[in-house]
KELOKE-19463 format. One line per 5 residues: number of its first residue (from 1); for each residue x, y, z of C-alpha. Coordinates in steps of 0.5 Angstrom, whole numbers. Layout:
NUM = X Y Z; ...
// end
This chain:
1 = -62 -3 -1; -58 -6 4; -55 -3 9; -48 1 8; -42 2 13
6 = -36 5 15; -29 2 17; -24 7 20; -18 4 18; -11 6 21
11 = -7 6 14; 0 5 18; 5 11 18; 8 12 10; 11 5 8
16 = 4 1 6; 7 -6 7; 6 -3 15; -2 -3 13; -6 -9 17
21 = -8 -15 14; -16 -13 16; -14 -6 13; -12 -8 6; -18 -13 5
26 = -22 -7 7; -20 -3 1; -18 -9 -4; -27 -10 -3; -30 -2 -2
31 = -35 0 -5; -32 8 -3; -25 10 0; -25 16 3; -17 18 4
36 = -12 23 7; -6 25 5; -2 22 10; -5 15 7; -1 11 2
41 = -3 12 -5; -1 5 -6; -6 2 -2; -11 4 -7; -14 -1 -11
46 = -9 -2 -18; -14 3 -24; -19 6 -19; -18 12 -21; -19 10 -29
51 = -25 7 -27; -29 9 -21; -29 3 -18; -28 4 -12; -30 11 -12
56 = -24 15 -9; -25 22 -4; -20 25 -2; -21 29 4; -13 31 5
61 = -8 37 8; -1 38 10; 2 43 14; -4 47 16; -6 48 9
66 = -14 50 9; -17 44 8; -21 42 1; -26 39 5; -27 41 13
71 = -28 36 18; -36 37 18; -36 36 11; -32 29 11; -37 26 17
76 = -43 28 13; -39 25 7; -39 18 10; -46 18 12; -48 19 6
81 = -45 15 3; -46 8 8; -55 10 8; -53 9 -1; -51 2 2
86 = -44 1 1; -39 -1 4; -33 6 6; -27 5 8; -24 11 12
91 = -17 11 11; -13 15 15; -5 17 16; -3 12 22; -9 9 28
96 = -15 13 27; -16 13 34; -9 17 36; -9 24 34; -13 23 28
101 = -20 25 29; -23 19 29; -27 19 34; -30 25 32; -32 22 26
106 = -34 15 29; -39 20 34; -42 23 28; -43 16 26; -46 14 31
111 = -51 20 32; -53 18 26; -55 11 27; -49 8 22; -46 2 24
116 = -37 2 24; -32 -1 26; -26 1 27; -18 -2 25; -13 -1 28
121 = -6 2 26; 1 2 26; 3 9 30; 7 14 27; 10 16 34
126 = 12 8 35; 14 6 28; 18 12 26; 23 12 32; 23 5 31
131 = 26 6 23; 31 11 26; 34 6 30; 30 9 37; 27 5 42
136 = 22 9 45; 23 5 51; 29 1 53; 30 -3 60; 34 2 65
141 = 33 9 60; 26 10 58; 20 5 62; 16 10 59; 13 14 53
146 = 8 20 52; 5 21 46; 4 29 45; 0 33 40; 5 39 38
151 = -1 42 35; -7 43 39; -13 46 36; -13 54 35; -20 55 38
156 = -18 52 45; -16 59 49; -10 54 53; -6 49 52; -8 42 55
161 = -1 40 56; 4 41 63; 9 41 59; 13 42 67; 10 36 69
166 = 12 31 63; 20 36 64; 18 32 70; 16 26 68; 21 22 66
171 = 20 17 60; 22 19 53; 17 24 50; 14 24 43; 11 29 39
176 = 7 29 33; 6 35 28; 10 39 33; 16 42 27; 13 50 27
181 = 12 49 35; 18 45 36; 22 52 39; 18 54 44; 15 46 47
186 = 23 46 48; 23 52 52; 18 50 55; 20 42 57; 27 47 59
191 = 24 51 63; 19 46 67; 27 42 70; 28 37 64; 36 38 62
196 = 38 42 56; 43 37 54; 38 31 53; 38 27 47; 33 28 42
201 = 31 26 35; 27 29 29; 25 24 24; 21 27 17; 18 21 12
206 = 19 16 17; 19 9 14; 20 12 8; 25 11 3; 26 19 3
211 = 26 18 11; 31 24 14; 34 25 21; 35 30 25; 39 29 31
216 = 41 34 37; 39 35 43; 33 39 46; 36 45 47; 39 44 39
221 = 34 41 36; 29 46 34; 36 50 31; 38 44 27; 31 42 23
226 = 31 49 21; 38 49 18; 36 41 14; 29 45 13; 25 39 16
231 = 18 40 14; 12 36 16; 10 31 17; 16 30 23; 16 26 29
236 = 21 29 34; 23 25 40; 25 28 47; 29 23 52; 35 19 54
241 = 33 12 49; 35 17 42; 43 15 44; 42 8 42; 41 10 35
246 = 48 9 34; 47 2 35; 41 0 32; 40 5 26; 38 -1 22
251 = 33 3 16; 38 8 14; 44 4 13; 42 -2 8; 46 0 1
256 = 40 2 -4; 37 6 3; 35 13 -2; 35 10 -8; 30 12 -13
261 = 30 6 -18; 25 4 -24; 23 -2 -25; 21 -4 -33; 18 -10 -33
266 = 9 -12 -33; 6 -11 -26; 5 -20 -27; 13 -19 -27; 15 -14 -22
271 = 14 -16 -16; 20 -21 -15; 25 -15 -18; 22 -9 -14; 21 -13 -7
276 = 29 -15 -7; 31 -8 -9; 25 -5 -4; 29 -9 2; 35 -7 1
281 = 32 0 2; 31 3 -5; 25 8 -8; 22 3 -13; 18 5 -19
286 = 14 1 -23; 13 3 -31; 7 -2 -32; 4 -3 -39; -2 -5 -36
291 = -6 -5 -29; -12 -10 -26; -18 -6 -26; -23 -8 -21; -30 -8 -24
296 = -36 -7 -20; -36 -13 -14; -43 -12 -12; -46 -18 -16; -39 -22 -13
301 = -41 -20 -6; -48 -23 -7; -46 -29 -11; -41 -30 -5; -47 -29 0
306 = -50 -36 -3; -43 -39 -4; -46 -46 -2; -52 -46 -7; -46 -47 -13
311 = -43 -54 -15; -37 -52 -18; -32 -46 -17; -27 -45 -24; -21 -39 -24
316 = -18 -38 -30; -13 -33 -27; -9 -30 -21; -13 -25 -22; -19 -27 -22
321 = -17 -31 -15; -14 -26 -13; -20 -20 -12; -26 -27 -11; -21 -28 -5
326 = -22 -21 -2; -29 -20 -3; -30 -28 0; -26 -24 7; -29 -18 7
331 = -35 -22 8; -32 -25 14; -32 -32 10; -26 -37 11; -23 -44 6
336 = -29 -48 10; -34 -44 6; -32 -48 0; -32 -55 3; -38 -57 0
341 = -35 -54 -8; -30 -57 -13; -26 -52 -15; -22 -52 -23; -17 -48 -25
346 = -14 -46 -32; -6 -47 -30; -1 -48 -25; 0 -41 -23; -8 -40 -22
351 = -8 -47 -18; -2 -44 -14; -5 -37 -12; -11 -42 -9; -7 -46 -6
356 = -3 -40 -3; -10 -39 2; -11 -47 3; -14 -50 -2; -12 -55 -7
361 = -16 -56 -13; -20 -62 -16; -18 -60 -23; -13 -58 -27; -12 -59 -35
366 = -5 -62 -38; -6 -55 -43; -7 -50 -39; -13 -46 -44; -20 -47 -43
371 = -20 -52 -48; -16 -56 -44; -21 -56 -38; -27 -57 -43; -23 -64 -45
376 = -22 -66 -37; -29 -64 -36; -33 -68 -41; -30 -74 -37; -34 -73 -32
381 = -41 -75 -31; -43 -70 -25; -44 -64 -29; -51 -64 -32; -55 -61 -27
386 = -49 -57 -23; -49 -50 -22; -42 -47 -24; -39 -40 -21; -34 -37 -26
391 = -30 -31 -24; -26 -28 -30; -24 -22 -33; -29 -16 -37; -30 -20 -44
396 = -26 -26 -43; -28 -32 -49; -34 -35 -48; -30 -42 -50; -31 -45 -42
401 = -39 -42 -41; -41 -44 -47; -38 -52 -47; -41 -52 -39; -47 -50 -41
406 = -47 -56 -48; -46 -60 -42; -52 -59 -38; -50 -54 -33; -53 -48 -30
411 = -46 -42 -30; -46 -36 -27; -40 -32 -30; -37 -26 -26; -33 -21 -29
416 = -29 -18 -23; -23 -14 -27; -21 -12 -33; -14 -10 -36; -13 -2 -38
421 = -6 1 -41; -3 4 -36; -1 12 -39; -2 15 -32; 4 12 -29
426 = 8 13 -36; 7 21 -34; 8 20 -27; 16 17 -29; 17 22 -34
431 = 15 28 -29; 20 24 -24; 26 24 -30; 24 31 -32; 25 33 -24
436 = 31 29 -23; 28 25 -18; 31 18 -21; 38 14 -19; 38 9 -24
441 = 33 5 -28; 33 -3 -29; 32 -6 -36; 32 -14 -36; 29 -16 -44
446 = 30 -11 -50; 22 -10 -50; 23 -7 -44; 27 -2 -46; 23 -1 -52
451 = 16 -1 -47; 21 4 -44; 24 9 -49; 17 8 -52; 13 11 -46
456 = 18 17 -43; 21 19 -50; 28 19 -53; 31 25 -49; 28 23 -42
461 = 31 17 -43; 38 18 -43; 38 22 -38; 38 17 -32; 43 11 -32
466 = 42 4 -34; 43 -3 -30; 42 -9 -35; 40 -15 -34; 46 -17 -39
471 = 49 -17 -46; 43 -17 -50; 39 -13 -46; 46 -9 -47; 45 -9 -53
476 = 38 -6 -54; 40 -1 -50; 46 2 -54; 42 2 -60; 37 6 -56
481 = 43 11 -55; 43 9 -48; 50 6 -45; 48 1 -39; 53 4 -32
486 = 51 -4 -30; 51 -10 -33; 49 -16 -29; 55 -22 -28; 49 -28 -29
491 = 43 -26 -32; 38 -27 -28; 35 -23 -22; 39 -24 -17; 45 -22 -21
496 = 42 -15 -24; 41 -14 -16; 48 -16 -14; 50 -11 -20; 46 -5 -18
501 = 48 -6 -11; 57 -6 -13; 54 0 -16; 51 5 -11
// end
């Protein structure tokens, strides 16, 4: 059995894209993710729930809730899992080392001879201030900053924090998971000799689109989040620097900031649409029809281990390069490592994902179908004897093996993933509705406005305003019942933007 290991990888304060590049090839190639309940949910794996692979532990609580698993628990939980040899990704809420009990956990590691590594991650206690317009230093007002825990440990029979001495200090201080406690750290802070008047901020969900901030001063601003009923997770900060929020509250002041917007289109699709409405601050929800499931990736690892033996690499789709280039990263390989291969692909859009990581295809058909391949392929004459790697979806045709094969080639096919109907996020929206937690919802073709009625039912659908990509799609909509509040001028992505933002 090979030997397993534990990444304890920081999964960054709430809003994924904030996850480090390292982290997210660690998930994207674990055998076992093991996740709390700050940790993004959209870091998982697309259908890891649907298929167990990777296998998902969750070891989360909020707001002091009793844990599910205790700390004990979750250490020997990791240990386990690395002596069955697999590779476990430890996702923790913002940087494993900064009041995330990640040392507790790499110590236990270590008694146990379990090799780890640790990720760092982007902190709550910088990036929430900093998407509420708060520096936490700013040259000639905070040449400083102390992070402190607003909840110790209950066992401990003190306090370790002089809070007269930070009174005292100077700098901008932070507090983290510090809301039930937030009355008396500021009498305290009050009583060492900091003035009552200094500025300071509460900020819930930071980074998120459901961010919420609080501003008043130390002696207010315990008073003030109770009366916006605040409720963890919040970062509070205490020092002259929150004044500049007035200037620099960029986050909360873009025109979609709140919204809670669904995007009908396939995931293949969406990105386009929801990345434009994600920057200018929206909640976006995608309804897929469908979700890329990874499938088991040991046989991907091992043939990626001996990557030089092969001759040729062929894709057939985004996909598949998209997961081969996770695992060859994950196993610490870079573009040199192919230097040796020829690389095919079925299209132009395969050849462009290969491309995006620097490598430029030697083949690539005028059809782009396996048959197209085949016929460029039998004008080669180095194919007999060659060893192929093909990486492809679960039960894909066998049209492109077979055709190698006749040809004398040695081919080991991988299947890395397979499509799998996506009814989780169709509950998950129809939910969503029934609450009356969704603004609007955007609809660019008449399927997707069947794919949509179809997915939540007749009644939840006219519950929520519609944006139209234009007049067909208008069209689709009214026959469903449903009067579109916005219609796009031009009909193109750029133009169903432009009209949900007239709109808000």
């Amino acid at each position: 059995m090979s030997e397993g290991k534990v990444f304890l990888v920081g999964a960054g304060p709430g809003d994924p894209g904030l996850i480090t590049v390292r982290g997210k090839q660690l998930i994207d190639s674990a055998d076992a993710v093991v996740y709390d309940a700050l940790a993004s949910t959209a870091l998982l794996p697309p259908g890891a729930r649907e298929t167990g692979l990777p296998e998902l532990y969750y070891v989360g609580k909020r707001g002091g809730a009793k844990p599910s698993v205790s700390q004990g628990e979750i250490n020997a939980l990791l240990i386990k899992l690395a002596r069955e040899g697999k590779r476990v990704v430890r996702l923790k809420g913002g940087d494993p080392f900064v009041f995330g009990r990640g040392s507790e956990e790499a110590q236990d590691l270590n008694d146990a001879s379990v090799a780890f590594e640790v990720v760092a991650g982007v902190t709550a206690g910088i990036a929430a201030p900093a998407y509420a317009g708060i520096p936490v230093t700013h040259r000639g007002i905070a040449t400083s900053v102390t992070f402190v825990t607003g909840h110790e440990d209950p066992a401990k029979p003190s306090t370790q924090t002089n809070w007269a001495a930070l009174a005292k200090s100077g700098g901008t201080i932070v507090l983290y998971m510090g809301v039930k406690t937030l009355r008396s750290i500021a009498e305290a802070l009050i009583e060492g000799g900091m003035p009552a008047e200094i500025p300071a901020a509460a900020i819930q969900w930071g980074t998120l689109p459901k961010q919420r901030t609080v501003v008043a001063t130390l002696d207010t601003i315990a008073s003030k989040a109770e009366e916006q009923n605040l409720t963890a997770p919040v970062i509070t900060v205490i020092g002259w620097s929150v004044v500049l929020r007035d200037e620099l509250n960029w986050f909360e002041q873009r025109p979609l900031f709140g919204k809670r917007i669904v995007v009908t289109r396939a995931t293949q699709q969406a990105p386009l649409l929801s990345e434009k409405l994600r920057d200018l601050g929206a909640d976006v929800i995608e309804m897929p029809a469908t979700q890329i499931a990874r499938l088991d990736l040991s046989p991907l690892r091992s043939v990626i281990a001996g990557i030089a033996d092969y001759s040729w690499l062929i894709f057939t789709s985004q996909n598949a390069v998209a997961i081969f280039w996770d695992q060859f990263l994950g196993a610490g390989r870079d573009a040199r490592a192919l230097a040796g291969l020829k690389i095919a692909a079925v299209g132009p859009a395969t050849a462009g994902a290969l491309l995006e990581h620097g490598i430029t295809v030697d083949l690539i058909p005028k059809r782009f179908v396996a048959e197209g391949l085949l016929e460029l392929m039998h004008e080669r004459d180095d194919l007999a004897g060659s060893t192929v790697l093909y990486v492809t979806a679960e039960g894909a045709r066998d049209v492109l093996p077979d055709g190698l094969k006749a040809m004398g080639a040695e081919v080991t096919i991988i299947e890395a993933y397979r499509s799998i109907p996506d009814g989780h996020g169709a509950k998950r929206l129809s939910r969503a509705i029934e609450a009356g937690k969704v603004d609007l919802v955007t609809f660019t073709s008449a399927s997707a406005v069947r794919a949509y009625v179809d997915a939540v039912g007749g009644e939840l659908a006219l519950r929520v305003p519609a944006a139209s990509i234009g007049p067909q799609t208008s069209e689709a909509l009214r026959e469903a019942g449903i009067e579109p509040k916005h219609e796009a001028e031009e009909s193109t992505i750029e133009g169903l933007v432009a009209a949900v933002v007239r709109g808000a």
